[in-house]
VEXBA-92035 format. One line per 10 residues: their letters; for each residue x, y, z of C-alpha. Coordinates in Angstrom, 1 decimal, m for minus. Each point is the difference from the previous one (the first is absolute). Example, Ala and Ser with C-alpha at 12.3 -4.5 7.8 and 13.67 -1.06 7.14 Angstrom:
as> 12.3:m4.5:7.8 | 1.4:3.4:m0.7
***
This chain:
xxxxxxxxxx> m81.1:m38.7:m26.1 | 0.1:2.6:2.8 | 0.1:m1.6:3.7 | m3.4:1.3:0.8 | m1.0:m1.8:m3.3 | 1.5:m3.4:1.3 | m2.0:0.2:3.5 | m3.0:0.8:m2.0 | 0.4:m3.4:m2.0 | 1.2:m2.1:2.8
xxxxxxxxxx> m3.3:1.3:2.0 | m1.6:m0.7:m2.4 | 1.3:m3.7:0.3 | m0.6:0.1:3.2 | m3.6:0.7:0.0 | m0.7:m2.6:m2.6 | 1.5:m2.7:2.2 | m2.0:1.4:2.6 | m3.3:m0.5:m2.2 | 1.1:m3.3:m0.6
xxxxxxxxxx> m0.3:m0.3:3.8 | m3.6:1.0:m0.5 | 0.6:3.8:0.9 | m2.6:2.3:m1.6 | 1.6:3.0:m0.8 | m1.2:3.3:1.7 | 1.5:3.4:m0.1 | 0.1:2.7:2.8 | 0.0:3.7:m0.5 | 3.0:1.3:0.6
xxxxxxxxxx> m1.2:3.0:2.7 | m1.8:m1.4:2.9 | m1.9:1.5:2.7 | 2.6:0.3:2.8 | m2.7:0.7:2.7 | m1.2:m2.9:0.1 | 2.7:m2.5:m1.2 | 3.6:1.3:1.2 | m0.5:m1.0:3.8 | m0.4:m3.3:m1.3
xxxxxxxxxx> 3.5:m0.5:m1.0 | 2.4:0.7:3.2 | 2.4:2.8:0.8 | 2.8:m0.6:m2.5 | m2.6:0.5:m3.2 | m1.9:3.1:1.5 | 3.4:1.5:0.5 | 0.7:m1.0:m3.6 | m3.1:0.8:m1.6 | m0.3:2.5:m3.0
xxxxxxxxxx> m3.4:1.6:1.1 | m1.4:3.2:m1.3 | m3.3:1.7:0.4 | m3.3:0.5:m2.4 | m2.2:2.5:0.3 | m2.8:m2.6:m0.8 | 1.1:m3.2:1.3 | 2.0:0.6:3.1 | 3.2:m0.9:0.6 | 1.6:m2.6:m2.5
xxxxxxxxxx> 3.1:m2.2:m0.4 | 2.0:m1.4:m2.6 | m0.2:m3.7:0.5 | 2.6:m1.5:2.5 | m1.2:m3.5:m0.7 | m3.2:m1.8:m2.0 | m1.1:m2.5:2.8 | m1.8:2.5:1.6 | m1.8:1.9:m2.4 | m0.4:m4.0:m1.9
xxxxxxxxxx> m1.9:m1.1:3.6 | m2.1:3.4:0.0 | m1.2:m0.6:m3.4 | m0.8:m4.0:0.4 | m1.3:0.9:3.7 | m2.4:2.9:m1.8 | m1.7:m2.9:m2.9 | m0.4:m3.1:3.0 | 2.0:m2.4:1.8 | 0.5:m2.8:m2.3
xxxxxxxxxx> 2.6:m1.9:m1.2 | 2.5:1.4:m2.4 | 3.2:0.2:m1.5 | 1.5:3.2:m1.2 | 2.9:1.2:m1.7 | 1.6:3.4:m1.0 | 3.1:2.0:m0.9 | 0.6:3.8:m0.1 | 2.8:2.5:1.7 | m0.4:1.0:4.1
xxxxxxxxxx> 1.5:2.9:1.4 | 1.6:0.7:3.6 | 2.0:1.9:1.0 | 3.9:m0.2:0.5 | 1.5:2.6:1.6 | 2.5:m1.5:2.2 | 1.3:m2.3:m3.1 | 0.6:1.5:m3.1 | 1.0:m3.3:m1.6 | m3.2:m1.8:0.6
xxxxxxxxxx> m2.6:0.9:m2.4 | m3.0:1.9:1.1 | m2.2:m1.0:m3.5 | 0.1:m3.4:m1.4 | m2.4:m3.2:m0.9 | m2.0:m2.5:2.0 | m1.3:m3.2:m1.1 | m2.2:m1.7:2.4 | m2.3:m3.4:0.4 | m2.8:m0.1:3.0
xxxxxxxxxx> m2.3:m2.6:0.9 | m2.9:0.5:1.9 | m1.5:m3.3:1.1 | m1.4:m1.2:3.5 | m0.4:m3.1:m0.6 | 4.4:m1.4:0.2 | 1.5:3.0:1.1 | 3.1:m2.4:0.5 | m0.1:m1.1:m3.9 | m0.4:3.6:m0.8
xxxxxxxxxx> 3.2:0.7:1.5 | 1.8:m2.6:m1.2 | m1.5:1.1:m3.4 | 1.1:3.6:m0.2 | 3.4:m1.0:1.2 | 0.4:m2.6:m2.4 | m1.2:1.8:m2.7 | 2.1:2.9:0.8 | 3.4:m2.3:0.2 | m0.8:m1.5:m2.7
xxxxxxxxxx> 0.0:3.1:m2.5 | 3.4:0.9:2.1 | 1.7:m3.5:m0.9 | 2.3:1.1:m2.9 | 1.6:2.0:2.8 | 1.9:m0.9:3.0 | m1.5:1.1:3.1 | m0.6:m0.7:3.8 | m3.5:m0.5:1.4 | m0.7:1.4:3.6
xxxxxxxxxx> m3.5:m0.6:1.6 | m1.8:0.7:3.0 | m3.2:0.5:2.1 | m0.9:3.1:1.5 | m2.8:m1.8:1.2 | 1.9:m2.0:2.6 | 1.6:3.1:1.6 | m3.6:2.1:0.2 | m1.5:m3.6:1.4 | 2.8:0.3:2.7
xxxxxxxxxx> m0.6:3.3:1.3 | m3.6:m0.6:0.1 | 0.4:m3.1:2.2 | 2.3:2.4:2.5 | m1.5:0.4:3.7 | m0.2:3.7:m0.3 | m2.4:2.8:m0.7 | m1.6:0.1:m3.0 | 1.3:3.8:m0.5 | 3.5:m1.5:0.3
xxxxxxxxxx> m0.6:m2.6:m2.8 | m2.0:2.3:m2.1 | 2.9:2.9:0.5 | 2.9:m3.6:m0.8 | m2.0:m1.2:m2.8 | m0.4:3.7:m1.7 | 4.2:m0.3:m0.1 | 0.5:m2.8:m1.5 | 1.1:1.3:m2.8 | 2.4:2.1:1.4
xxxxxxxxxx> 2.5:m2.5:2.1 | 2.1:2.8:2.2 | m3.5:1.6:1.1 | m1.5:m3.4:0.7 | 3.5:m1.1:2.3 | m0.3:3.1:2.0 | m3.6:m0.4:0.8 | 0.4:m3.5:0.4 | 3.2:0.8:2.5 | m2.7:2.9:1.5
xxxxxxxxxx> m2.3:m2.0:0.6 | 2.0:m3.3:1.8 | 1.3:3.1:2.2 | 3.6:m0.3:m1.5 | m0.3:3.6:m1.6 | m2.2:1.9:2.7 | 2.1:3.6:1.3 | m1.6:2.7:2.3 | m1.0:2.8:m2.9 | m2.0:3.0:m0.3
xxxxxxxxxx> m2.9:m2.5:m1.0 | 0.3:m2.0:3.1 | m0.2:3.1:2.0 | m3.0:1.3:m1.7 | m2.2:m3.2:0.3 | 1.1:m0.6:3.9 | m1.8:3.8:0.3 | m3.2:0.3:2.3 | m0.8:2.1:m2.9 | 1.4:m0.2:m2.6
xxxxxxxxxx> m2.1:2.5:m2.2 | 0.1:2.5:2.8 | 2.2:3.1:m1.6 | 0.5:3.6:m0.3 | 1.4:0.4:m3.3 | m1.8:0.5:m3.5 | m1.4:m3.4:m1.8 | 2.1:m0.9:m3.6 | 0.0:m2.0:m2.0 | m2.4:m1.7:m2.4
xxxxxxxxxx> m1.3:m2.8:2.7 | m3.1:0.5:1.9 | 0.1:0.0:3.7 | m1.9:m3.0:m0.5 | 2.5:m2.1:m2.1 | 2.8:1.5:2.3 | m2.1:m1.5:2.8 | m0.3:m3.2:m1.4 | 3.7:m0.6:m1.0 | 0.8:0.6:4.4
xxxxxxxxxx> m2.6:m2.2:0.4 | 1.2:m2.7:m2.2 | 3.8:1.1:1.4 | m1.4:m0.8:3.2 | m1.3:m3.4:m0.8 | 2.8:m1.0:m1.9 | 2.8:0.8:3.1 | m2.7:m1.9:2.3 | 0.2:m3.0:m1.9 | 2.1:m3.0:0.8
xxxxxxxxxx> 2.8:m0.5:m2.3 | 0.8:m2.2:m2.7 | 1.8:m3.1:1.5 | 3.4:m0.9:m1.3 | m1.3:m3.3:m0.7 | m2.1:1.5:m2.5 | 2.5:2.7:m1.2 | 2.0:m3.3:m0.1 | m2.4:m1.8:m2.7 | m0.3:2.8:m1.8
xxxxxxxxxx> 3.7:0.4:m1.0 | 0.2:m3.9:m0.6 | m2.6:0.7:m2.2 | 1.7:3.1:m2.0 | 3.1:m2.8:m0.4 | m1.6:m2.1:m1.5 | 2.2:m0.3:m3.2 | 0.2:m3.6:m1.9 | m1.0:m1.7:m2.8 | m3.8:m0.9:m0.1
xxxxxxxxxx> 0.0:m3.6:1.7 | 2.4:1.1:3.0 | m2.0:3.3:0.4 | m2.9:m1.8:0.1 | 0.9:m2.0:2.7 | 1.3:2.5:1.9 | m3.2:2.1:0.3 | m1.4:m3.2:1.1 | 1.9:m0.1:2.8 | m0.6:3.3:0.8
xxxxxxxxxx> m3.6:m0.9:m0.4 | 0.0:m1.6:3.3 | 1.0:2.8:2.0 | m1.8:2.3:m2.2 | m3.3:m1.3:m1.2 | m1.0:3.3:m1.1 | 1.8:m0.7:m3.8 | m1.2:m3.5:m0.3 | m2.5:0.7:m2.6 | 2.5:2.0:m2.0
xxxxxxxxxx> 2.8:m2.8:0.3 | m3.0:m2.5:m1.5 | m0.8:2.3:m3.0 | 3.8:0.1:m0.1 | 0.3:m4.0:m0.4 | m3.2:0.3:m2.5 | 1.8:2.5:m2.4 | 3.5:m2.2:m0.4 | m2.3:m3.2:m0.5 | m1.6:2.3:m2.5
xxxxxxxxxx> 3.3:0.9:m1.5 | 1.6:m3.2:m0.3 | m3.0:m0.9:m1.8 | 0.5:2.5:m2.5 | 4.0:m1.0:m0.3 | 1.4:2.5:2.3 | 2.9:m1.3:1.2 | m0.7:1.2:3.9 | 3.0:m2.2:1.4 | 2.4:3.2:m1.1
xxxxxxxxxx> m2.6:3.0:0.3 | 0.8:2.1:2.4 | m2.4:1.5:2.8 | 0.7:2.8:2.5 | m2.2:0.9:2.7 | 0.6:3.8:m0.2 | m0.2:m0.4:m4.1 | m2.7:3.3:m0.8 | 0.4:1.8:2.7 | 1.0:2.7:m2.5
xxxxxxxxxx> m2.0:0.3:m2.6 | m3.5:0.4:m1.0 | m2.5:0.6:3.0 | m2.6:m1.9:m1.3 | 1.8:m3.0:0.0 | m1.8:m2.3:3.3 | 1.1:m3.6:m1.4 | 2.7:m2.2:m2.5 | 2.5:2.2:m1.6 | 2.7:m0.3:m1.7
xxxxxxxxxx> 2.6:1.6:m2.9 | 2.7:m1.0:m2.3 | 3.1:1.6:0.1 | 3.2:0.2:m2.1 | 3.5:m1.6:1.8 | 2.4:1.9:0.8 | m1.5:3.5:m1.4 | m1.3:1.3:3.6 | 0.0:3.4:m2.2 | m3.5:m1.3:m1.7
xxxxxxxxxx> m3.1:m0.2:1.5 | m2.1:m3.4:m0.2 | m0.3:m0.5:m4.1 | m3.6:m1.5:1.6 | m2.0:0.1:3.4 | m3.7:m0.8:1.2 | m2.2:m0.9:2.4 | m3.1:m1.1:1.5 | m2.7:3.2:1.0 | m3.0:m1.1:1.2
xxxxxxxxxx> m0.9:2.6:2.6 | 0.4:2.4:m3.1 | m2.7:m1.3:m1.9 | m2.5:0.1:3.1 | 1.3:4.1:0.4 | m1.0:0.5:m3.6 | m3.0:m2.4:m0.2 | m2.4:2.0:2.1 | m1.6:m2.6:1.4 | 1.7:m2.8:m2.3
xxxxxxxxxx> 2.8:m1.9:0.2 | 2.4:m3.0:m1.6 | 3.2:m1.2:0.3 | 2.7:1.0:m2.4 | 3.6:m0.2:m0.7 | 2.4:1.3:m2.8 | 3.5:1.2:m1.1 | 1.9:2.4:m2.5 | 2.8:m0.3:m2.1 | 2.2:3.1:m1.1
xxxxxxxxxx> 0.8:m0.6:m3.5 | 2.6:1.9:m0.2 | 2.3:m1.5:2.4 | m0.9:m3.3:m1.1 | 1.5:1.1:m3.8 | 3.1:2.0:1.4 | 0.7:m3.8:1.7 | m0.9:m2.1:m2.9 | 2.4:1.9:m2.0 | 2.8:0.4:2.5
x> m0.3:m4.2:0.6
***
């Protein structure tokens, strides 16, 4: 049997474990409409995107993933409670890695539910680690949810914490603004001489360019706001980088977002869905005494990820990427709803790692 052959069939157990679950299989089509559905996946997947163009239907992509185009269709037929599953190849790109593969297969499990988003994640996960238990692995988690409460709750302008939370997903970006804004990275530049212009728009050179005097106009403006503003306290900058260290097994993590609770009140809700989802996990026999949790856990992957993540990785083989991630998305299903919205949560295995390790064990 050729290897391609052997990921086929262990998909294929895959998904049937997975419908076990209670996952209804769907399928996606493999070209998507990139228009409307490739700014919904971050930076790293644009840049890795196989996209082409139709003379009929626009632009289109090979799919990088099936969450999103499996939330587009659900999100397109209602809002109700479901359980889906699905296998199939996605494509990105991988031109600074030749040894990575830039086609190969997904098998995913989602859950949309609002009644126990907690149980839902404590599902998925379970599910997933269950399918994975013939293979030695470590489990990572985390919750992007606790870092974007965080910068919410800061005492700054809401620019600042809309231009913070945009970066989330890109950790150097969001340390230099973050340094920017508490005033540890400000410098005289050619932008700080422009906005402390009488007027700045006043010139005698040809316009460029592809903004508008207009959007050029509103950028000094905002510029001008943003150097007005107080800065970020180091008490605050403080938190936030207790926060980002935050790297323990669940109980002891717990505990210590508590304590930062107190000082920052801002992430209590998201340490009490926190507590909810290990109760939830116990109670599906998750043994949450040795699962790990790190703050900063995400911060590099999918975009639409706003809550619970977490992946499964092999030891010692920092070569591979995670044999299986996920996450919860529920601001994705209210961009896709139109109107409609429901929480949801879900992961992917690569079956192809999975057998390389099953046969290497």
């Amino acid at each position: 049997m050729s290897t391609k052959a052997k990921v086929r069939a262990r998909a294929a157990q895959l998904r049937r474990a997975f419908e076990d679950a209670g996952g209804e299989f769907v399928e996606a089509a493999m070209l998507q409409p990139a228009e409307i559905l490739l700014d919904l996946y971050g930076e790293d997947i644009r840049a890795r995107a196989y996209v082409t163009s139709d003379a009929l239907r626009g632009e289109q992509m090979l799919r990088p993933d099936f969450t999103v185009p499996v939330v587009q269709m659900h999100m397109d037929h209602g809002a109700e409670p479901a359980r889906y599953t699905y296998a199939g190849e996605v494509f990105r790109r991988q031109e600074d890695d030749d040894t990575r593969e830039s086609e190969y297969v997904q098998v995913g499990f989602e859950i949309f539910d609002r009644e126990e988003p907690a149980a839902a994640d404590a599902e998925v996960f379970s599910v997933i680690g269950d399918t994975l238990s013939g293979v030695s692995l470590r489990a990572a988690t985390g919750d992007i949810g606790i870092l974007t409460a965080a910068v919410r709750g800061l005492e700054t302008t809401e620019r600042r914490k809309r231009a913070l939370l945009r970066h989330i997903w890109r950790p150097r970006r969001f340390r230099a603004l973050l340094d920017r804004f508490s005033g540890l990275g400000r410098k005289v530049s050619s932008r700080t001489t422009l906005i402390q212009s009488s007027d700045p728009m006043k010139h005698d050179f040809p316009d460029i360019g592809m903004r508008t005097q207009t959007e050029v106009a509103e950028r000094i403006d905002a510029l001008r706001e943003d150097a007005a503003a107080p800065p970020i306290s180091a008490r605050e900058v403080g938190l936030i980088d207790a926060l980002l260290n935050v790297r323990e097994t669940l109980p002891f993590a717990l505990e210590h977002l508590r304590d930062l609770a107190v000082d920052m009140p801002a992430i209590t809700d998201a340490t009490l869905r926190l507590q909810e989802r290990i109760e939830a996990m116990s109670a599906r026999g998750v043994d949450v005494t040795n699962l790990e949790f790190e703050a900063s856990y995400g911060r590099t992957s999918m975009e639409y990820y706003d809550g619970f993540v977490f992946g499964f990785y092999a030891p010692g083989r920092a070569d591979l990427p995670p044999v299986a991630t996920g996450g919860r998305y529920d601001a994705l299903t209210r961009v896709l709803g139109q109107g409609s919205e429901i929480p949801a949560v879900g992961g992917v295995i690569r079956p192809g790692l999975l057998l390389d390790l099953e046969v290497s064990a």
